[in-house]
PQR file with spaces between the fields and no chain letter, atoms N, CA, C, O and H, PARSE charges and radii, in Angstrom:
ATOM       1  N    UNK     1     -13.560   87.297  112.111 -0.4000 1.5000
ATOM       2  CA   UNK     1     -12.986   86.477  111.065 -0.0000 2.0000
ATOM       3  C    UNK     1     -12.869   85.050  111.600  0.5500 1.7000
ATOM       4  O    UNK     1     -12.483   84.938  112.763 -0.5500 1.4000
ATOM       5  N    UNK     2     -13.242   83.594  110.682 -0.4000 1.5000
ATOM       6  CA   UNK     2     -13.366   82.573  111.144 -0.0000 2.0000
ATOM       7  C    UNK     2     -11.920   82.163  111.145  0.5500 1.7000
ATOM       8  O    UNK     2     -11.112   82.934  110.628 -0.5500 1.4000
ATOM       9  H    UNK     2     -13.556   83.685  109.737  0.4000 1.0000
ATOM      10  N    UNK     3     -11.402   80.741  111.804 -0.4000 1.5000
ATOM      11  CA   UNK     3     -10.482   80.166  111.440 -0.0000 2.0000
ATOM      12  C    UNK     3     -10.353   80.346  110.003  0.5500 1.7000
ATOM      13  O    UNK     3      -9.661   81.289  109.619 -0.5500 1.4000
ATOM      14  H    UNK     3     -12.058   80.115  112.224  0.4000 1.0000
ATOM      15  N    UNK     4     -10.835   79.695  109.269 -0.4000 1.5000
ATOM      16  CA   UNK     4     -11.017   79.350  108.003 -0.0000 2.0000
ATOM      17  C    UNK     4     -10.445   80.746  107.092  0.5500 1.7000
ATOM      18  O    UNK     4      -9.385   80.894  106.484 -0.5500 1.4000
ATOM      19  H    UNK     4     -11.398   78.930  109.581  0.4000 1.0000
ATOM      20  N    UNK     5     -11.559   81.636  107.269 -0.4000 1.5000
ATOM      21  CA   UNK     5     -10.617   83.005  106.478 -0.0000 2.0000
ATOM      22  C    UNK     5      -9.665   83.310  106.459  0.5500 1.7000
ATOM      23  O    UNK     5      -9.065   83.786  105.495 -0.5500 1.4000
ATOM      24  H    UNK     5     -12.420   81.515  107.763  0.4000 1.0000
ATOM      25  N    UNK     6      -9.166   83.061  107.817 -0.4000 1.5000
ATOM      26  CA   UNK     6      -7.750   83.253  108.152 -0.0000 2.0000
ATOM      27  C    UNK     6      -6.523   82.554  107.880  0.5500 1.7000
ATOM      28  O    UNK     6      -5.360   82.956  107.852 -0.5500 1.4000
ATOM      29  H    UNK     6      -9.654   82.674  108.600  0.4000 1.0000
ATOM      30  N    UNK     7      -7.211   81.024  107.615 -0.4000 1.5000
ATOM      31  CA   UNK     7      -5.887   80.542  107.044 -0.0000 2.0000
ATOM      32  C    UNK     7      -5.969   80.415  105.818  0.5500 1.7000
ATOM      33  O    UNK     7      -5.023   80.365  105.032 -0.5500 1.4000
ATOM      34  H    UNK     7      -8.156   80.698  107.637  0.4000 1.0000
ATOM      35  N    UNK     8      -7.210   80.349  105.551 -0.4000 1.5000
ATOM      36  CA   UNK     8      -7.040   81.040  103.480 -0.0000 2.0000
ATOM      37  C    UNK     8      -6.067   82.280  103.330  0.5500 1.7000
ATOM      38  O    UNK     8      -5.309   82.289  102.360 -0.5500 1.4000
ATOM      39  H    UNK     8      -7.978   80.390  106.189  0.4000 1.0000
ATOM      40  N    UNK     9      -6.042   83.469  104.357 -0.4000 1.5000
ATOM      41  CA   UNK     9      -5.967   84.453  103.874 -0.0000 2.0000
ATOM      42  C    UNK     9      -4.242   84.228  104.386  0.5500 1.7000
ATOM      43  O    UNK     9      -3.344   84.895  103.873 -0.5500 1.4000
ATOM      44  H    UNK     9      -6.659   83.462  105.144  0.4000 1.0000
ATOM      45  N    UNK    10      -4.051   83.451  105.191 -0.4000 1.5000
ATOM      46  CA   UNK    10      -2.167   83.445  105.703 -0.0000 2.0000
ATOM      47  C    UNK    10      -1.342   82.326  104.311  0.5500 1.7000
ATOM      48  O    UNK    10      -0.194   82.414  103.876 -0.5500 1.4000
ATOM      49  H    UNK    10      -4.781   82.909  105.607  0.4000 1.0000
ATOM      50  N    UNK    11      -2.638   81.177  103.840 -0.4000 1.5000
ATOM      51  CA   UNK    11      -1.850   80.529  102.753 -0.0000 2.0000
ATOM      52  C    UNK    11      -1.860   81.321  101.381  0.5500 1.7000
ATOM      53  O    UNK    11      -1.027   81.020  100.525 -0.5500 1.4000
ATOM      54  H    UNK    11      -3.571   81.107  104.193  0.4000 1.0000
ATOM      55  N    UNK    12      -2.774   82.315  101.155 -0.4000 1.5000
ATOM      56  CA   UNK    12      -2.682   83.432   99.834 -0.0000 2.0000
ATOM      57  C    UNK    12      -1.401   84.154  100.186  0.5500 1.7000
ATOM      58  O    UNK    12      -0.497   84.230   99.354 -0.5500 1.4000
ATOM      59  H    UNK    12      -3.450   82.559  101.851  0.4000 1.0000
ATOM      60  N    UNK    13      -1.260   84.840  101.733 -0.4000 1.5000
ATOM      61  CA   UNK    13       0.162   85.535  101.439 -0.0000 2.0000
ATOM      62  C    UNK    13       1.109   84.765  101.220  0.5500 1.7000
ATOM      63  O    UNK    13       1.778   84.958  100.205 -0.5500 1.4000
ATOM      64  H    UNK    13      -1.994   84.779  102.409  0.4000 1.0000
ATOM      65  N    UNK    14       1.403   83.780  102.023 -0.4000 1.5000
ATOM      66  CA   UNK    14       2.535   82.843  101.536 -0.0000 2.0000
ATOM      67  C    UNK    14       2.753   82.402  100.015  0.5500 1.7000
ATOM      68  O    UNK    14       3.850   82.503   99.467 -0.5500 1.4000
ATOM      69  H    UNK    14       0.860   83.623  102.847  0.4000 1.0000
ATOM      70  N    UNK    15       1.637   81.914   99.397 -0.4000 1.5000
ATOM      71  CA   UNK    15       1.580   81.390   97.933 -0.0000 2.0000
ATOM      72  C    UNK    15       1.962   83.242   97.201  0.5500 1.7000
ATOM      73  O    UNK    15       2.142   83.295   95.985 -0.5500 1.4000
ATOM      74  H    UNK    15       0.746   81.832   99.843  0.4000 1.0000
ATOM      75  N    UNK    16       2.013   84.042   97.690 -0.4000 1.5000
ATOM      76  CA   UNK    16       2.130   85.619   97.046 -0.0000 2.0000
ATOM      77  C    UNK    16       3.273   85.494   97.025  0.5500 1.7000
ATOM      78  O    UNK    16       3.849   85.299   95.955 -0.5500 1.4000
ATOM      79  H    UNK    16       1.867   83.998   98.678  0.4000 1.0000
ATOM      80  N    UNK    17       3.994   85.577   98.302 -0.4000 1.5000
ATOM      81  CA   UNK    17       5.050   85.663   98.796 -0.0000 2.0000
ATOM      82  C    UNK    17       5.895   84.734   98.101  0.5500 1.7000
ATOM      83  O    UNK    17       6.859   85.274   97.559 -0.5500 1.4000
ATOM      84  H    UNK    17       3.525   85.735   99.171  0.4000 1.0000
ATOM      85  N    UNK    18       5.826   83.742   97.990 -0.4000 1.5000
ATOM      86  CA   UNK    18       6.640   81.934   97.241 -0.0000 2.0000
ATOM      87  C    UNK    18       6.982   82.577   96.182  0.5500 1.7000
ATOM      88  O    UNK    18       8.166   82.802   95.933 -0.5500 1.4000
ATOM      89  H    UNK    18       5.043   83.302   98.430  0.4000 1.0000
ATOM      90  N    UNK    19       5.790   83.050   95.243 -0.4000 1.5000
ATOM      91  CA   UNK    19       5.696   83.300   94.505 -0.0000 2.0000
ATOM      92  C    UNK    19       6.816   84.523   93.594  0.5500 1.7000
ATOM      93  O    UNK    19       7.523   84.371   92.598 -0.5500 1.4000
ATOM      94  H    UNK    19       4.828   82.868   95.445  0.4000 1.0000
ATOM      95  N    UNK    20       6.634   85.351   94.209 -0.4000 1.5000
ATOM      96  CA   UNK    20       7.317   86.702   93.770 -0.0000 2.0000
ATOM      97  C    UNK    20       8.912   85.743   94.452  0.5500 1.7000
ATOM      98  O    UNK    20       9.602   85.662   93.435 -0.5500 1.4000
ATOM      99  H    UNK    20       6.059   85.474   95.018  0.4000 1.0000
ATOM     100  N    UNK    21       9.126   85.560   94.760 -0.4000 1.5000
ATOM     101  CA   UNK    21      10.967   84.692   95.042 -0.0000 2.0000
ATOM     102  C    UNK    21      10.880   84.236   93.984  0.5500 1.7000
ATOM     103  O    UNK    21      11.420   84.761   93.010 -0.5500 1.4000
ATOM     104  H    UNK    21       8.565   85.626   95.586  0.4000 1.0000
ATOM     105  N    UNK    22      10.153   83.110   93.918 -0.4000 1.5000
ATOM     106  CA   UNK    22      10.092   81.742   92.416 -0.0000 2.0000
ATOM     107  C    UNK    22      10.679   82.778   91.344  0.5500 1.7000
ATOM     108  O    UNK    22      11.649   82.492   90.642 -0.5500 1.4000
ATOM     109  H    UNK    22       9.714   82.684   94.709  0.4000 1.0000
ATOM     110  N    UNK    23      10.021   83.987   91.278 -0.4000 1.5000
ATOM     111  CA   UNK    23      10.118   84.652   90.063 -0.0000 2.0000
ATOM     112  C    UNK    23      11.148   85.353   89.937  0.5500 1.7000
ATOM     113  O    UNK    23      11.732   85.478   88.861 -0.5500 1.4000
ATOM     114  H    UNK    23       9.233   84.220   91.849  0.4000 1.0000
ATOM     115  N    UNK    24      11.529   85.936   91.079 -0.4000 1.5000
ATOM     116  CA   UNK    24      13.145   86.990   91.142 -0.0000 2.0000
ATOM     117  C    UNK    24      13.801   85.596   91.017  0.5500 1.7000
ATOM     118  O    UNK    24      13.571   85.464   89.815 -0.5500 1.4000
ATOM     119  H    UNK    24      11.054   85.835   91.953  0.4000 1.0000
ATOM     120  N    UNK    25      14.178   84.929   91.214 -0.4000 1.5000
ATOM     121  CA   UNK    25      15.463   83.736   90.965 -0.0000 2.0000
ATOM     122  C    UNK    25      15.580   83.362   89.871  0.5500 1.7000
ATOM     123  O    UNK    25      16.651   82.844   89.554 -0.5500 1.4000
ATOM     124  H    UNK    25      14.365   85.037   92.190  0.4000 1.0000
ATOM     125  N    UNK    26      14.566   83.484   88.945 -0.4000 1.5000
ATOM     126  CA   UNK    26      14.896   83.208   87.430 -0.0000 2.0000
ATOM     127  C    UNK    26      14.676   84.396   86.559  0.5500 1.7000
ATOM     128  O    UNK    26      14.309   84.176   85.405 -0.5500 1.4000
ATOM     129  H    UNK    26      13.696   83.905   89.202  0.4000 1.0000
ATOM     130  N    UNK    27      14.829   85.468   86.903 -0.4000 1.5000
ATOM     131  CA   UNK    27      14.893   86.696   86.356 -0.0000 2.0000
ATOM     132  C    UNK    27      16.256   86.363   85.138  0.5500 1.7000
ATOM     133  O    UNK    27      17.125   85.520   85.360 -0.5500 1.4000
ATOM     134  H    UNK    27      15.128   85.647   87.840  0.4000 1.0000
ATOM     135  N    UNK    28      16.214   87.006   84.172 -0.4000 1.5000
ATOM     136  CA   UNK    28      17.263   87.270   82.952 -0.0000 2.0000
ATOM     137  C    UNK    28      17.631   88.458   83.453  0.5500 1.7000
ATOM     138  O    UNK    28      18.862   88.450   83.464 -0.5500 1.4000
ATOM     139  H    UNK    28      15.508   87.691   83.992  0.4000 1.0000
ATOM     140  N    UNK    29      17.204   89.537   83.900 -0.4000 1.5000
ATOM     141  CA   UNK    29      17.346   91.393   84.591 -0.0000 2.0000
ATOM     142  C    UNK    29      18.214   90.758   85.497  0.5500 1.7000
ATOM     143  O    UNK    29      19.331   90.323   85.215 -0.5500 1.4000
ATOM     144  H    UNK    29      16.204   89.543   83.891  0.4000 1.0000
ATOM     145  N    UNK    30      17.751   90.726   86.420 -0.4000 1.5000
ATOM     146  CA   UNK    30      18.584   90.099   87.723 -0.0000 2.0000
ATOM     147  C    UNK    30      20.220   89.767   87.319  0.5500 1.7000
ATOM     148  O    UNK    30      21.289   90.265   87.674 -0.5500 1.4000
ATOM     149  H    UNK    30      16.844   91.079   86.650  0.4000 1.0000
ATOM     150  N    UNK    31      19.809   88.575   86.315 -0.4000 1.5000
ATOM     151  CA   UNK    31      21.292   88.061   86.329 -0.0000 2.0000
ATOM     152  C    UNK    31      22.296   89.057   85.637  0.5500 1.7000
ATOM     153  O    UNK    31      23.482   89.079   85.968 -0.5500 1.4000
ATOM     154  H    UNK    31      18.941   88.171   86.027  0.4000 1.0000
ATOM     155  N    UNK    32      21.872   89.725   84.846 -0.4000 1.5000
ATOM     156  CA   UNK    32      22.675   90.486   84.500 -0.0000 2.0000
ATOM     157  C    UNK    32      22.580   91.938   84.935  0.5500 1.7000
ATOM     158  O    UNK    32      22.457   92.894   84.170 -0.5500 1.4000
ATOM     159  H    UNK    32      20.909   89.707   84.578  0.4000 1.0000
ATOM     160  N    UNK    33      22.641   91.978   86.073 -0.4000 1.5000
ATOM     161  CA   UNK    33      22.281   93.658   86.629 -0.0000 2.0000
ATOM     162  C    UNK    33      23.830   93.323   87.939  0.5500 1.7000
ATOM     163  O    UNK    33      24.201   92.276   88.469 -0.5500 1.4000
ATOM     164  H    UNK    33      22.741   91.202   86.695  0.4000 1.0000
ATOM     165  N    UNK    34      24.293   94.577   88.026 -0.4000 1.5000
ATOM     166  CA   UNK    34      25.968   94.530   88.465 -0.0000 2.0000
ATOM     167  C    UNK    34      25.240   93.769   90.286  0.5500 1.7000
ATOM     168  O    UNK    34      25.551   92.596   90.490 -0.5500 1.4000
ATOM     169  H    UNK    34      23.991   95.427   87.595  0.4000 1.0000
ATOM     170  N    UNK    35      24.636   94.262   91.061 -0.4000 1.5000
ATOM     171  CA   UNK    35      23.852   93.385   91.880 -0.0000 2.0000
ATOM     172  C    UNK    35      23.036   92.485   92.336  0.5500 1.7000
ATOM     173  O    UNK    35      22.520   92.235   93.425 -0.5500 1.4000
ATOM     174  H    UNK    35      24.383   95.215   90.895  0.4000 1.0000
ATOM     175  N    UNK    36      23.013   91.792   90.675 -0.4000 1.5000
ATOM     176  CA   UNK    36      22.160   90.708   91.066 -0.0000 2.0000
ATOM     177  C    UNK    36      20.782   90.666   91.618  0.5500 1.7000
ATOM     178  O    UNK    36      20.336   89.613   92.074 -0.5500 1.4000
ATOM     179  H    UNK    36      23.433   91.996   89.790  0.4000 1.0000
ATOM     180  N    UNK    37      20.168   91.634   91.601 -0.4000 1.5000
ATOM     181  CA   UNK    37      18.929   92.107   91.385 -0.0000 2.0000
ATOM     182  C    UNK    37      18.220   93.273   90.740  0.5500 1.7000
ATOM     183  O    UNK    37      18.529   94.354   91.240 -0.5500 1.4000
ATOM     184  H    UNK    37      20.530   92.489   91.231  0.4000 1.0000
ATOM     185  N    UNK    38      17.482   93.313   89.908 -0.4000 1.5000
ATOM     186  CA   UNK    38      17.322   94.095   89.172 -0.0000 2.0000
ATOM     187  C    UNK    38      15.966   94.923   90.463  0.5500 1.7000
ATOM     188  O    UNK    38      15.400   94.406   91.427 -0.5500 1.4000
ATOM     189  H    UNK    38      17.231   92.435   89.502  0.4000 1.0000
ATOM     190  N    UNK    39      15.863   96.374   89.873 -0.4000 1.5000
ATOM     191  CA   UNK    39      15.092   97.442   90.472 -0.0000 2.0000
ATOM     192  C    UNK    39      13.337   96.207   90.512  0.5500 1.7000
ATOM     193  O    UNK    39      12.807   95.474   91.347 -0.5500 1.4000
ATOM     194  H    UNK    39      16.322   96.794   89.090  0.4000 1.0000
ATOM     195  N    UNK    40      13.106   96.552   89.358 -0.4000 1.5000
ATOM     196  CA   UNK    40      11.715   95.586   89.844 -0.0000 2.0000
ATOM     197  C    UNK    40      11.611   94.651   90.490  0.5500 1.7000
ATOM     198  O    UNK    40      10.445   94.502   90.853 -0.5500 1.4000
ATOM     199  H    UNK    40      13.536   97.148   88.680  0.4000 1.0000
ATOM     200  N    UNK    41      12.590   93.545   91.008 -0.4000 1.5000
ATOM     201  CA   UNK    41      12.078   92.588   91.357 -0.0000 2.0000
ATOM     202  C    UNK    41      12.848   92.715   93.024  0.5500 1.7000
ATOM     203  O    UNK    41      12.796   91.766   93.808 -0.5500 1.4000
ATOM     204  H    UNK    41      13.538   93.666   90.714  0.4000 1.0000
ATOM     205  N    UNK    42      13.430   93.828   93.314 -0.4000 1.5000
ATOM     206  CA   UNK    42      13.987   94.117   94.565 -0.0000 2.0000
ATOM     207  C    UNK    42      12.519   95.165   95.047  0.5500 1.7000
ATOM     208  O    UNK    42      11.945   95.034   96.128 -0.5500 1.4000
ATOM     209  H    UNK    42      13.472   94.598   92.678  0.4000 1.0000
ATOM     210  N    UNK    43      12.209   95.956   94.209 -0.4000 1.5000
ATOM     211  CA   UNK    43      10.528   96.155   94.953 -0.0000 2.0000
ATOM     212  C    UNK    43       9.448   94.617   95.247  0.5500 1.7000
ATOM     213  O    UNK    43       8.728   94.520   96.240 -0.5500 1.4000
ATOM     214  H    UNK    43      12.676   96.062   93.331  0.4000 1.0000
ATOM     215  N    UNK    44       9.553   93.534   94.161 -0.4000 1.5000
ATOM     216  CA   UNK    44       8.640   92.773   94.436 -0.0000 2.0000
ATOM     217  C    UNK    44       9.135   92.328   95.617  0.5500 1.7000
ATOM     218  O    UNK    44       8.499   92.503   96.656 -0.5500 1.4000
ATOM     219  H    UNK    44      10.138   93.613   93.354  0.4000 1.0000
ATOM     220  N    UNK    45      10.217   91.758   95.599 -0.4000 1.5000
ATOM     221  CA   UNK    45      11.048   91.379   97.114 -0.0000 2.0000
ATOM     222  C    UNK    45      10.963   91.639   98.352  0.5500 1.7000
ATOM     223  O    UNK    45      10.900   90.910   99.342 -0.5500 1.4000
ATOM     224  H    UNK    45      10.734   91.615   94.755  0.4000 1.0000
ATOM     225  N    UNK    46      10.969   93.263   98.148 -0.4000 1.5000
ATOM     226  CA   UNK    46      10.267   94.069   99.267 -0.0000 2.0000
ATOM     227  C    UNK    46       9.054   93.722  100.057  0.5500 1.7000
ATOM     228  O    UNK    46       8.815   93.472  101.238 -0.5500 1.4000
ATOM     229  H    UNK    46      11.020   93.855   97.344  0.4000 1.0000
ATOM     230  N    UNK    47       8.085   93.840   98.459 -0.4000 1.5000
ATOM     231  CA   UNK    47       6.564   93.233   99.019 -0.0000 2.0000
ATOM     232  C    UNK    47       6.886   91.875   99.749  0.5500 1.7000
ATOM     233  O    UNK    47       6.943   91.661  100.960 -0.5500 1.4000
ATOM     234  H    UNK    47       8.279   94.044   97.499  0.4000 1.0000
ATOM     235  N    UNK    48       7.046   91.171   98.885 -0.4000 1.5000
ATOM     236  CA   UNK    48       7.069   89.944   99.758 -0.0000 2.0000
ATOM     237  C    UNK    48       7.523   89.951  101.292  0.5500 1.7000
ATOM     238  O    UNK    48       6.769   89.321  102.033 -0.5500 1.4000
ATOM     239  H    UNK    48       7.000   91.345   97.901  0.4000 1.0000
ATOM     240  N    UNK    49       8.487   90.481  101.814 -0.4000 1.5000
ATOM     241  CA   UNK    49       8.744   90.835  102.836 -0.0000 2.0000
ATOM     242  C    UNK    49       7.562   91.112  103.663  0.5500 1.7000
ATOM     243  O    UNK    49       7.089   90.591  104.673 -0.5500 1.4000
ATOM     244  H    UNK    49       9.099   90.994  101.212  0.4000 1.0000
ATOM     245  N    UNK    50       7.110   92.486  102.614 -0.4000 1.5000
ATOM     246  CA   UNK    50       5.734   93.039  103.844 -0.0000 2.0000
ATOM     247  C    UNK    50       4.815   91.793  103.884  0.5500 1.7000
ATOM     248  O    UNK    50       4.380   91.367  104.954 -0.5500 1.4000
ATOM     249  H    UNK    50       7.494   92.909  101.793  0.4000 1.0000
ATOM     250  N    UNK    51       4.532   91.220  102.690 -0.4000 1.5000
ATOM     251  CA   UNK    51       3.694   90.099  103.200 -0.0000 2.0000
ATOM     252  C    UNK    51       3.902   88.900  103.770  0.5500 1.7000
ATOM     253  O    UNK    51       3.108   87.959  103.747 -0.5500 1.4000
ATOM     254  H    UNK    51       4.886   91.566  101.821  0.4000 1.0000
ATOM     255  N    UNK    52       5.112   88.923  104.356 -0.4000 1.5000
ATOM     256  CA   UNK    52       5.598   87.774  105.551 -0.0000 2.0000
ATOM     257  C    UNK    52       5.402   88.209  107.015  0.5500 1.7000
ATOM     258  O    UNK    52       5.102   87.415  107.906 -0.5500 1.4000
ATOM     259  H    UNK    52       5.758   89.687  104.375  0.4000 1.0000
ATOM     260  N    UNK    53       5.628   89.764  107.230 -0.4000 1.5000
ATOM     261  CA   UNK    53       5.165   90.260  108.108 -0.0000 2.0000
ATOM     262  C    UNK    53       3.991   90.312  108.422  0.5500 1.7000
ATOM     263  O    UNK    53       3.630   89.783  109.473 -0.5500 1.4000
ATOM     264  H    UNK    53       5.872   90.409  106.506  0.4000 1.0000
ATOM     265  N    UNK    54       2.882   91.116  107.398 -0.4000 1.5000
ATOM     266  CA   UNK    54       1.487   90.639  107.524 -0.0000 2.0000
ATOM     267  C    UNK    54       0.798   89.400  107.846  0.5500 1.7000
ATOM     268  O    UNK    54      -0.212   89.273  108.537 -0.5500 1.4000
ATOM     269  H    UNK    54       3.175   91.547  106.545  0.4000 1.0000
ATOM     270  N    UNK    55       1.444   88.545  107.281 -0.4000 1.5000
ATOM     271  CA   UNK    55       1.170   86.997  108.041 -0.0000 2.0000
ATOM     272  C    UNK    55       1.612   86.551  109.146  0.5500 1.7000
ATOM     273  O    UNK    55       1.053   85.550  109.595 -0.5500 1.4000
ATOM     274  H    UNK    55       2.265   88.649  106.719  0.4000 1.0000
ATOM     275  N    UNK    56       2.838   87.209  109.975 -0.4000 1.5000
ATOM     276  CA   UNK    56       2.655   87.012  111.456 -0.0000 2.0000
ATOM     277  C    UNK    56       1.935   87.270  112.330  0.5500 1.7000
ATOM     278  O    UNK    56       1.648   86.637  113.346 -0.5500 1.4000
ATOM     279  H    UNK    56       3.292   88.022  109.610  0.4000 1.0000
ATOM     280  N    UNK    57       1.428   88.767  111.746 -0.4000 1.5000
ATOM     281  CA   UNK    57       1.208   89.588  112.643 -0.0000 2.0000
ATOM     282  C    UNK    57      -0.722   89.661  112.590  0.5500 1.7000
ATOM     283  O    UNK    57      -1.316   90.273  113.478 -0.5500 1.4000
ATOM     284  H    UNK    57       1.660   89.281  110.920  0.4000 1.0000
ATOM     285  N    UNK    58      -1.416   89.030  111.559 -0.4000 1.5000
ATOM     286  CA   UNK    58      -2.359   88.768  111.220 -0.0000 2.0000
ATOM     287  C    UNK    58      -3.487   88.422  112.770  0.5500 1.7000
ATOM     288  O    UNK    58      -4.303   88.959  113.518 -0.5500 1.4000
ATOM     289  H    UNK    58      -0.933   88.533  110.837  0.4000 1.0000
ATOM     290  N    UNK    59      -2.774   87.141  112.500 -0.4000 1.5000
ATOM     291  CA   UNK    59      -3.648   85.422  113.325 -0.0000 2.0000
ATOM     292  C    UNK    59      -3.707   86.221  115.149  0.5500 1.7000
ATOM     293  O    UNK    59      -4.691   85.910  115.819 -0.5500 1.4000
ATOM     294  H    UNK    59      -2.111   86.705  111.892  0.4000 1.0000
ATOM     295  N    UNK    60      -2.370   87.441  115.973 -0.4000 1.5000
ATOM     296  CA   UNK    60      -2.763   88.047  116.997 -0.0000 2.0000
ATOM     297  C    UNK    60      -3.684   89.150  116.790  0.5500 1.7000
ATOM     298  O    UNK    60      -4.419   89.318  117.763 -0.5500 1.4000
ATOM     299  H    UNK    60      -1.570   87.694  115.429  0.4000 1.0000
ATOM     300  N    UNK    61      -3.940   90.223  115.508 -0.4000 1.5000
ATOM     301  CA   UNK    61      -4.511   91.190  115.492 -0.0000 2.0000
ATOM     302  C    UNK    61      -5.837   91.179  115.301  0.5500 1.7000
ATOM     303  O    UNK    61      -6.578   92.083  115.688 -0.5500 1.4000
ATOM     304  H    UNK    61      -3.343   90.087  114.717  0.4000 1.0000
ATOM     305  N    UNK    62      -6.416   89.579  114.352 -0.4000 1.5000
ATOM     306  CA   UNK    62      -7.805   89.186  114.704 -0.0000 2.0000
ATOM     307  C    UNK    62      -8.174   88.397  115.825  0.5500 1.7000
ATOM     308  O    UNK    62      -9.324   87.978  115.955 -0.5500 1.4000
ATOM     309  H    UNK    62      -5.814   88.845  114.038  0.4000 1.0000
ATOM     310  N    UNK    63      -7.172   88.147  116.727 -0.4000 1.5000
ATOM     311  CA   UNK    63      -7.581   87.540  117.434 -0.0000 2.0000
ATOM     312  C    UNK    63      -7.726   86.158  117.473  0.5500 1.7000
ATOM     313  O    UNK    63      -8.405   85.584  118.325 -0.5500 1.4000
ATOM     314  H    UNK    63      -6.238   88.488  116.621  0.4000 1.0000
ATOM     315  N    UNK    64      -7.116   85.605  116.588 -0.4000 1.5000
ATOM     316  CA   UNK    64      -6.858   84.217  116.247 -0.0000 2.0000
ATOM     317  C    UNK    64      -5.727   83.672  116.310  0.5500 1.7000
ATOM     318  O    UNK    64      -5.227   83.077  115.355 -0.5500 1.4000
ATOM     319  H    UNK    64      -6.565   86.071  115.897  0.4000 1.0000
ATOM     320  N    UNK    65      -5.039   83.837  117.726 -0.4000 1.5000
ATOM     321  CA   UNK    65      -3.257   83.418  117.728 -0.0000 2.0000
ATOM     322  C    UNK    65      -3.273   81.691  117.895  0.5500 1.7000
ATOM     323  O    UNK    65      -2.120   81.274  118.004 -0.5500 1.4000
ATOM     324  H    UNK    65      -5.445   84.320  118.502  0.4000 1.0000
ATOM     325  N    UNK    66      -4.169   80.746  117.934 -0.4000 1.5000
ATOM     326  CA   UNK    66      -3.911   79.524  117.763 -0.0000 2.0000
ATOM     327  C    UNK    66      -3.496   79.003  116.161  0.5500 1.7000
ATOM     328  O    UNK    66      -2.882   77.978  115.862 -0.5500 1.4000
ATOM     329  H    UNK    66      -5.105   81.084  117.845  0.4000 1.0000
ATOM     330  N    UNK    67      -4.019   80.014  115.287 -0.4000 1.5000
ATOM     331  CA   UNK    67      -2.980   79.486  113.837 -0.0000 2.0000
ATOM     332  C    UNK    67      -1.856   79.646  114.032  0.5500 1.7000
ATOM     333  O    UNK    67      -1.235   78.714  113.519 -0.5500 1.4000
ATOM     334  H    UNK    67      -4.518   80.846  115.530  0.4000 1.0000
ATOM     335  N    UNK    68      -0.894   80.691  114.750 -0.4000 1.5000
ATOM     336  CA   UNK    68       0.361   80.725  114.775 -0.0000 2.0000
ATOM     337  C    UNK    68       1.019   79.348  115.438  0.5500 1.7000
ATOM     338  O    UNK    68       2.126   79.018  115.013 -0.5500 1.4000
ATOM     339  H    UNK    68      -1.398   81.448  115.167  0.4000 1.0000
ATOM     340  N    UNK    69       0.351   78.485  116.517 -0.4000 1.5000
ATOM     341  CA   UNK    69       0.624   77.369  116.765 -0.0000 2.0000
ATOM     342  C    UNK    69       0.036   76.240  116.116  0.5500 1.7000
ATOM     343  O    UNK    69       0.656   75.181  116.027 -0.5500 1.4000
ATOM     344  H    UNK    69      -0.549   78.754  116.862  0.4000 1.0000
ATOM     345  N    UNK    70      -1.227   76.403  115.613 -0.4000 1.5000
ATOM     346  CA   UNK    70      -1.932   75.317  114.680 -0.0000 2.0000
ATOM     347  C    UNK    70      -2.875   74.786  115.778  0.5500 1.7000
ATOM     348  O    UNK    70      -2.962   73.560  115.849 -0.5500 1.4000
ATOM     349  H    UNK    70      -1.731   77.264  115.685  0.4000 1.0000
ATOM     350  N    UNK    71      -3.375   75.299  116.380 -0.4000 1.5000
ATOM     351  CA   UNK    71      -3.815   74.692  117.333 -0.0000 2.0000
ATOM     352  C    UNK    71      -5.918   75.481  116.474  0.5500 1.7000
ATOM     353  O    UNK    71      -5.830   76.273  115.535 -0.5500 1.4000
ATOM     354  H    UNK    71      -3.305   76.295  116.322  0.4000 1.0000
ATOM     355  N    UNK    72      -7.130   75.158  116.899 -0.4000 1.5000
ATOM     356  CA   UNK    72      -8.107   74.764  116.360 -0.0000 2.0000
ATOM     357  C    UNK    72      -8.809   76.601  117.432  0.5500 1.7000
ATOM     358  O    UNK    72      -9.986   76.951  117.350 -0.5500 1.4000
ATOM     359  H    UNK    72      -7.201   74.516  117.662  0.4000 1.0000
C-alpha cells in the first residue's frame, strides 16, 4: 500500500468517524431518550470508535508508521 492509499484511507475513517458524532449530537432520539443517547446512534458511536482504532493501528500494520508522525 502506497503513502497515498493510506492517507486517503486514514482521512475516509476520520471524515466516517467526524461524521457519525456530527450526527449523534443533533439527534431529536438522543435528546429525548432518559440517557441521552438513543440505541442507534450509541451503536454508530461504537463504530466510530472502532474506526479511530483502525486508524491507529493501520499506518504500523502496513508498514507505513511515518503517517503516524507525518513524516514522507
Amino acid at each position: 500500500m502506497t503513502h497515498d492509499i493510506a492517507g486517503t484511507m486514514l482521512a475516509a475513517l476520520d471524515d466516517a468517524a467526524s461524521g457519525i458524532r456530527d450526527r449523534a449530537a443533533y439527534c431529536p432520539d438522543c435528546g429525548s431518550h432518559p440517557a441521552d443517547l438513543c440505541d442507534g446512534d450509541a451503536d454508530r458511536l461504537a463504530r466510530a470508535d472502532e474506526y479511530d482504532r483502525l486508524a491507529a493501528q493501520l499506518p504500523a500494520r502496513c508498514g507505513l508508521s511515518a503517517l503516524l508522525t507525518g513524516g514522507a
